[in-house]
Structures are given as C-alpha cells and as structure tokens.
C-alpha positions in Angstrom: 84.3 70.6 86.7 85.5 66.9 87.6 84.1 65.3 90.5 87.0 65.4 93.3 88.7 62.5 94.6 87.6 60.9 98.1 90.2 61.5 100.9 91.4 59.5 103.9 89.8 60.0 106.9 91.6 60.5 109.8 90.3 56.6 111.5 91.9 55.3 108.6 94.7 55.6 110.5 96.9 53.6 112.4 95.8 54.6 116.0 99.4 54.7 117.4 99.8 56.7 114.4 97.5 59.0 115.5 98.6 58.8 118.9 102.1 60.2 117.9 100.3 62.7 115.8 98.2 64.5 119.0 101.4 64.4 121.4 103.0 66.4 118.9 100.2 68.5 118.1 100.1 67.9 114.4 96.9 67.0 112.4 96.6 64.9 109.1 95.5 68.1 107.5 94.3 66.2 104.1 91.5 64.3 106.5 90.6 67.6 107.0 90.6 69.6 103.8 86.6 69.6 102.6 86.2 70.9 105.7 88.3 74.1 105.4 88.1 74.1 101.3 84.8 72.1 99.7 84.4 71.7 96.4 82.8 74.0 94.5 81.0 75.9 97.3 81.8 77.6 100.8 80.0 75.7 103.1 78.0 78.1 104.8 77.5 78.9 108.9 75.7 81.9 108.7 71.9 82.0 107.6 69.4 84.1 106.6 67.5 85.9 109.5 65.5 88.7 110.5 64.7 90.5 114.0 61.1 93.2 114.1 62.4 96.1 116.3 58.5 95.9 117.6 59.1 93.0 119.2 62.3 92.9 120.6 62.0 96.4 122.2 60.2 95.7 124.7 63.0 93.8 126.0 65.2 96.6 125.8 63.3 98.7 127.6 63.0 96.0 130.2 66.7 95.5 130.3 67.0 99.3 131.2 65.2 98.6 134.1 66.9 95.2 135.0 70.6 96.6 134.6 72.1 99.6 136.2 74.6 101.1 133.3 78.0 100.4 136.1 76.7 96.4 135.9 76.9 96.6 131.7 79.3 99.4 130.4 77.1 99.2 127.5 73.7 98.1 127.3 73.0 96.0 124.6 70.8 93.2 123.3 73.3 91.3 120.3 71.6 89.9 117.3 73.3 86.5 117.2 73.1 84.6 113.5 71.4 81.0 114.2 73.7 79.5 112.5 76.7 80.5 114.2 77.7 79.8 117.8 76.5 81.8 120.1 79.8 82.6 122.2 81.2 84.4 119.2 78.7 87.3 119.6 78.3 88.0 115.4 75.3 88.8 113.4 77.6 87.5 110.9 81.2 85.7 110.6 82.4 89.4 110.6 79.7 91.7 111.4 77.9 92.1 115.2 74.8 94.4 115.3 73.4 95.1 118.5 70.8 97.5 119.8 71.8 99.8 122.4 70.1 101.3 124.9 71.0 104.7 127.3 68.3 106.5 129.5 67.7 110.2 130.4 70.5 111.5 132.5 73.2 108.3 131.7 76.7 108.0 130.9 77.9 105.4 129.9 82.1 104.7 130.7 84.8 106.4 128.7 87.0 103.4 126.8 88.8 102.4 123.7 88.6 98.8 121.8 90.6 97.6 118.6 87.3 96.4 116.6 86.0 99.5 115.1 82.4 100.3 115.5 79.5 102.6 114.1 76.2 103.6 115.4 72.7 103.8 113.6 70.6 106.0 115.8 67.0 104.1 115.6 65.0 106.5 117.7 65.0 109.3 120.4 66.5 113.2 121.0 69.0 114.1 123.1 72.1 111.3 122.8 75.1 112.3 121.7 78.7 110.4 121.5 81.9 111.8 121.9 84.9 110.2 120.0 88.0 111.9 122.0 86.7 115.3 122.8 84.5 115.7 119.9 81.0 115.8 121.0 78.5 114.5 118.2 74.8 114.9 118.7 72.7 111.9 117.8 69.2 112.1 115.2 67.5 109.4 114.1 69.1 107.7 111.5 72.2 109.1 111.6 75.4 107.1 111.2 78.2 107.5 113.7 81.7 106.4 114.0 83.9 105.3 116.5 87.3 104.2 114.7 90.0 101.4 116.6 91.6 103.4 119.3 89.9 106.0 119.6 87.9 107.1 123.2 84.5 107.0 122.9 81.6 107.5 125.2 77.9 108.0 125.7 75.2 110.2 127.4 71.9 111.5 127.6 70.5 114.9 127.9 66.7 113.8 126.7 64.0 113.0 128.3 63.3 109.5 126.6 65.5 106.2 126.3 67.4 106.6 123.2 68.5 103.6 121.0 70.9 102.9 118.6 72.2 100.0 116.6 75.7 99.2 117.6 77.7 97.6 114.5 81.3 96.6 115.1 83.8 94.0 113.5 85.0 92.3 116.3 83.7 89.2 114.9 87.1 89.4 112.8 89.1 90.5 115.7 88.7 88.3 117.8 89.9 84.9 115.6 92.8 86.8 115.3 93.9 87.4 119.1 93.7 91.4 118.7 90.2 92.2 120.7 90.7 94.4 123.8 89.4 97.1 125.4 90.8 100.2 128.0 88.6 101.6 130.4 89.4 105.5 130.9 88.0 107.9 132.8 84.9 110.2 131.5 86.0 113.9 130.8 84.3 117.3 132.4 83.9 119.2 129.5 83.5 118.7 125.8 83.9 120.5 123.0 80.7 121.9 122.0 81.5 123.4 118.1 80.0 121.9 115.7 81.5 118.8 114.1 83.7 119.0 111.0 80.6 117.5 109.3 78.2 120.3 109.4 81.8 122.7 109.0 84.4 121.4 107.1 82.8 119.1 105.1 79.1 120.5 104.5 79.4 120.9 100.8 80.1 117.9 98.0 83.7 118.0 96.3 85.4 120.8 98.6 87.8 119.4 101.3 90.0 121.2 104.2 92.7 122.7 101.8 96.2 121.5 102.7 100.0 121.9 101.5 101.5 119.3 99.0 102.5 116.4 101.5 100.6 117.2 104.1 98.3 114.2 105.3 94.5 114.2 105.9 93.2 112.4 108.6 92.5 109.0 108.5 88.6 109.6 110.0 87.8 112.7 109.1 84.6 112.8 109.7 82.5 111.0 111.9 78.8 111.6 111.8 76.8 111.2 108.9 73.7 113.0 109.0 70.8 110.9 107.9 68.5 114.2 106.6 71.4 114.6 104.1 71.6 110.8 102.9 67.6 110.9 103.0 67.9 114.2 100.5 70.1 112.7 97.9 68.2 109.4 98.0 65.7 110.9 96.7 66.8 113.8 94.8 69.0 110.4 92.9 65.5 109.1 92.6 64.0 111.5 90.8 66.5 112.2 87.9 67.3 108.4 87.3 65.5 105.9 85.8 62.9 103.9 86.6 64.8 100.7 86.4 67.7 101.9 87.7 68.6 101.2 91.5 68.9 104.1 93.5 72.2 102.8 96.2 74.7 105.4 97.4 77.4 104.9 99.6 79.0 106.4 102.6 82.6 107.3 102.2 85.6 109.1 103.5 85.5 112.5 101.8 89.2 113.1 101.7 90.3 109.9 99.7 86.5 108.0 98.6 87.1 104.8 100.8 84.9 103.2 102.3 84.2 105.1 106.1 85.7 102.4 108.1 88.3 99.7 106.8 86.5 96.6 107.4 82.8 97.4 106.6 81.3 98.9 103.8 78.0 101.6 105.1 75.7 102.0 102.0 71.9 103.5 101.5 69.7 102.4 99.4 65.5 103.9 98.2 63.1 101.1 97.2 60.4 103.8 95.0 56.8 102.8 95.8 56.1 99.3 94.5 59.8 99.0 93.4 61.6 95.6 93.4 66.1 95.6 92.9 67.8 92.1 92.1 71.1 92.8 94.1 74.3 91.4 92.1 75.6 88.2 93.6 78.6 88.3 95.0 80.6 86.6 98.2 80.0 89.5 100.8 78.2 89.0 103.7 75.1 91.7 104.4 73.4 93.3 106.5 69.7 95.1 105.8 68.6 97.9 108.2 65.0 99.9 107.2 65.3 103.0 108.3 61.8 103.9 106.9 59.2 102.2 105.4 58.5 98.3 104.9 60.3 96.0 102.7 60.3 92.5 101.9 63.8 90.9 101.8 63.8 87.5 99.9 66.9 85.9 100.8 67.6 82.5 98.6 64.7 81.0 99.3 63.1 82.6 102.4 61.2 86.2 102.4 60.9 88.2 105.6 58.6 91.2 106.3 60.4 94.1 107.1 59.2 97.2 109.0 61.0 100.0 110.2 63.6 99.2 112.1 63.7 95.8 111.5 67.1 94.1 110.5 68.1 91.2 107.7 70.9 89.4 107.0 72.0 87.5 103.7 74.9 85.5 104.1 77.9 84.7 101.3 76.9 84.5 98.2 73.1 84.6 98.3 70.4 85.4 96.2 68.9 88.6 97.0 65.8 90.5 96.4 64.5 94.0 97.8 60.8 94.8 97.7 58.8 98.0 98.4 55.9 96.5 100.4 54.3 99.4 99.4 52.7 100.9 96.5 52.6 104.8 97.9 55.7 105.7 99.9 59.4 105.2 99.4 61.5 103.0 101.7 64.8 103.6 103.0 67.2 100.6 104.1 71.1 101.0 105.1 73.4 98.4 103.8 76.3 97.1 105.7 78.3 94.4 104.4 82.3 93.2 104.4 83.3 94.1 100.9 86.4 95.4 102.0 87.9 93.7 104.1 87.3 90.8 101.5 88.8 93.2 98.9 92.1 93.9 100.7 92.2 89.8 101.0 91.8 89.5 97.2 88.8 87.3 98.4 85.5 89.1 96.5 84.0 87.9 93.6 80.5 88.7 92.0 78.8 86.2 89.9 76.9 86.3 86.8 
C-alpha cells in the first residue's frame, strides 16, 4: 500500500476565498477527507469499556427513589461509550444499552418510537411488557422485543424493583432525522393468553401453517425465553467439540433473520476454563454475562466480568472471551450491528 499524498488544508486558503465559501455554505471537502476516509484504518470514537452491575445498582435503586415514574417515562441509567459525546446517548455509534428500572405496583406510559428496542430482563419476578395488547411476562434473562411503531409499555405486579437492560438503535436514528416518539394512553385490559412463543412457536422447525402467498408477520415473536436459550447452550455444549465455540443466535422463526433489523441478538457458553478468539471483523459489540464471570480482553485491555456486567469492543477489534472459572459454565449475550452493516454492504471480517 503506497503512502497517500498530503492534502491542502483548509488555511491554505485565500481567506476571502474562504469567506465566499461559508456565505454559501460549501466546504473544501478535500481539506477534509482523512477526516471522513483515513487511510488504511477507521479512525475510531468508540472504546473499549466495561460497567459492574454491583456497582452501578445502587444508583438505580437510588434513582427509584429520587424520580417519580410521571417525571421520567422511563427510568433509566444509559451506559455512555467514553469515547463518544455524551449528548448522543450510545453505548456505541449505533447501539445504546441502558438499565431500567420499574418498582412494585408501576406503570410506566403507553408510547411508540421509530428506533427499535429489546429488553434483557437482569433480575426480579413480576414485570411484564405489553407490545400492543400482547401482554409478555418478564424472567430473568429473557429477551424482549419492542419493534419501530409498535405500542409498548411497562408494569409491575411483584413485590421487588425489577430491572432490565434497555437496548435500542436510536444511536442510528437520530443522525438521520427519523427519532420520535407518541405518547398514548395506557389500556384497561390486556390480553392474558399466552404469547405465540410458548404457542405457536414452542417447537424447532414447525411454523403457523399458511396459504401460498400469504405473508407472515414481520415480528412474530417477541419474547425469547432465556430457560430455552440456556437449554440448547448447553445441550450444543455437550455434543460439540472441545475446541469448538458454542454461539447461537436469536432469529425470526418464520424467515431466519436476524430478530430485529438493525441488531444482531446472539448467546454464547464459555465451558469451565474455556477461552474463544472471536473472528475479527468491522462490527461493533456488545458483551452482556448473564451468568457466571468472564474475562473480556479487548485489543489490549482485559476487564473482569461478573454477572451482569456489560463490555463493549468497538470496530474491528481484537477479541478474547475467558471463563474465569475452572468449575461452572458462563453465559454472555451478544449484541452487535452486523446487519445493519450488511444491508450497507459495509462488513468485512479479517484474517
């Protein structure tokens, strides 16, 4: 690869150049061109990080006392990326995480946003989430989805706070001018069947059976139940080999895409004592431990994971998972922007 050539800066410039540049709002884009395309490298915003669920929940707790639900809409705590500024609200360029946080007896407002959002329930009994009049109970470790434009709330029939990790992608909406939200009003009633996951879908390979033509919907289901994915992790586990990674993914059952458009939900095991080299490749990922304790060596920094905690790797990084330990399996969800970079011809992996 040949060095590339130096370009004019923009104070090489005449200044009444320049001057008749700005009234016109036009920009010498070639002073600018490392800065939007560098050589041989992305230059990087986003870093490495890592937040301990055992030390920032105290703070959500404390937040549940400091803000009444009407003074939030939602209550969260947003895991902001160090390297990026803190007004754009991401965990990554296109991926926010954010704990939430709902108490006994709580509801929180009925609305409906563009970015399209999941939940990972981290801990209590008791939460549920309707997505239009489809009630869906919450257990730890189950994945929920709330799809763009669809109406959504919260509440809480427990008897402890409940807390889950919000993930949405409005980090990509909102660049393009498309983020809103509607405010509705919260139903009476709900309906109370079971969901289509425990029903419709409840058995591998057999789908709702419908006429030539006839389309499937485009969520059709929307809670994942983490007992299942925690069963074929390990059942995986046990008839592969030792050196083979155990990673599954979460996908729509009617056509095998990825469960929401934008984000890509995966789970991975770490057997006891077991360390995975992940493939390199220009998505940008998120770690959740849903059980156990992992170490995460990101390029060159390592972080100590426990349940709950959350990592990030950024573009193109260098990427290690680690059982910490040598007698019990751990269990870590994946969520990265693989598709969205696919449907913009943007991934690559690299040898």
């Amino acid at each position: 690869m040949t060095d590339a050539p130096a370009l004019q800066r923009v104070d090489e410039l005449p200044p009444d150049y320049r001057a008749k540049l700005d009234r016109m709002n036009l920009l010498p884009a070639w002073t600018l061109l490392r800065a939007v395309l560098p050589v041989g490298a992305p230059a990087q915003q986003a870093r490495a990080a890592h937040w301990s669920y055992k030390e920032l929940r105290p703070l959500l707790m404390e937040a549940g006392r400091l803000v009444p639900m009407e003074k939030a809409e939602r209550r969260v705590l947003g895991y902001v990326n160090p390297g990026l500024q803190r007004e754009r609200l991401s965990t990554m360029p296109s991926i926010f995480f954010g704990l939430q946080m709902i108490l006994p007896g709580e509801r929180a407002p009925n609305h409906k946003h563009i970015p399209a959002a999941a939940r990972l329930i981290i801990e209590g009994e008791g939460a549920y989430t309707t997505v239009d009049d489809e009630k869906l109970h919450m257990d730890e470790g189950d994945l929920v989805l709330t799809p763009p434009l669809h109406w959504h709330d919260h509440g809480h029939e427990g008897t402890e706070p409940a807390v889950w990790m919000d993930v949405l992608d409005h980090p990509l909406a909102v660049p393009l001018d498309v983020s809103y939200v509607t405010v509705g009003k919260l139903a009476d009633g709900y309906n109370e069947q079971p969901d289509v996951g425990d029903t419709c879908y409840s058995c591998p390979g057999l789908v709702p059976y419908r006429a030539p033509g006839e389309r499937a919907p485009t969520y059709p289901m929307r809670r994942f139940r983490w007992a299942r994915v925690r069963d074929a992790l390990t059942a995986t586990a046990e008839v592969s080999a030792r050196d083979e990674a155990v990673h599954l993914r979460y996908c729509n059952p009617e056509n095998g895409e990825s469960v929401l458009k934008t984000m890509e939900f995966s789970a991975r095991v770490l057997r006891p004592g077991e360390t995975v080299q992940l493939r390199r490749c220009s998505a940008n990922c998120v770690f959740q431990i849903m059980q156990g304790q992992a170490e995460i060596l990101v390029n060159e920094e390592t972080f100590a994971c426990d349940r709950h905690d959350t990592a990030t790797a950024p573009t193109y990084a260098n990427i290690t998972l680690r059982n910490r330990s040598s007698a019990t399996p751990c269990f870590i969800v994946q969520v990265d922007d693989t598709p969205t970079q696919v449907k913009l011809g943007f991934y690559e992996e690299l040898a």
